[in-house]
N, C-alpha and C positions, 0 to 999 in steps of 0.2 A: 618582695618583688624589686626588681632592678630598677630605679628613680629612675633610667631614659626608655624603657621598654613602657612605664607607666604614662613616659611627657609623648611616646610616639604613639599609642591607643588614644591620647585625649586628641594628637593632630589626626588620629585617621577620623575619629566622631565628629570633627571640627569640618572639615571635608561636604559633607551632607546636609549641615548646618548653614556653612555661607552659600551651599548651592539652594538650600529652601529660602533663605534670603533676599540671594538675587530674585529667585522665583517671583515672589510675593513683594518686594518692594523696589521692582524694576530701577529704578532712581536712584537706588543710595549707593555711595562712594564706601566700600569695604577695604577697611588697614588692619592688618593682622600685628599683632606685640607677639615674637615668636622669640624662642634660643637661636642665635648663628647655628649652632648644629643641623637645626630641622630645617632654613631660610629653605635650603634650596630641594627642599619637598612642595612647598606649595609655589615656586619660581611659575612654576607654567598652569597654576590654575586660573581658568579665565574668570573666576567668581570673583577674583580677590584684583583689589587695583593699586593696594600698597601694603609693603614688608618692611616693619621696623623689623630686622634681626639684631639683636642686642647678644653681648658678651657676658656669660655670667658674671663677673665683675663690674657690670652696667647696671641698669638700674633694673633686671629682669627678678630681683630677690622681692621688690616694688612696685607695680609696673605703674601705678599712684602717679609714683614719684614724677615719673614719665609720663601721664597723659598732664601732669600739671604744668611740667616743664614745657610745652608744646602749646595751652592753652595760654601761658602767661609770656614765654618768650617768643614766639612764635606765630602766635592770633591764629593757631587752629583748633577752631572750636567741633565740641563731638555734639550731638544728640543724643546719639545712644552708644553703649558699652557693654559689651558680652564678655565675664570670666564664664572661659569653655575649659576650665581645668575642674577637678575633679574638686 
């Protein structure tokens, strides 16, 4: 199977998933770690309230790498963290 037909099935599962979210934990601040290719599929979902889109040459091979870089340089800290890949 073609590696981006595979990354767009896990965005459309992903889809249903921030929307049962919102649902259920009216309060929480939803940021998606996406590819720049897919950014501008979820641009206008009203579930999500931030889009890291990263460059595969970015830390997207990682994305670790990237919620540590954000927590230590940054002071944004997460609660919780969803891998919605396969």
């Amino acid at each position: 199977m073609f590696r981006g037909s595979e990354r767009l099935r896990n965005l459309l599962m992903l889809t249903p998933f921030v929307s049962y979210l919102r649902f259920t934990l009216s309060q929480i601040e939803v940021w998606t770690l996406i590819s720049h290719i897919f950014s501008s599929i979820l641009k206008e979902n009203p579930n999500i309230d931030r889009i890291i889109a990263l460059n595969k040459k970015g830390f997207l091979y990682n994305p670790w790498i990237l919620i540590k870089f954000l927590v230590r340089h940054m002071g944004i800290g997460f609660d919780l963290s969803f891998d919605c890949s396969r």
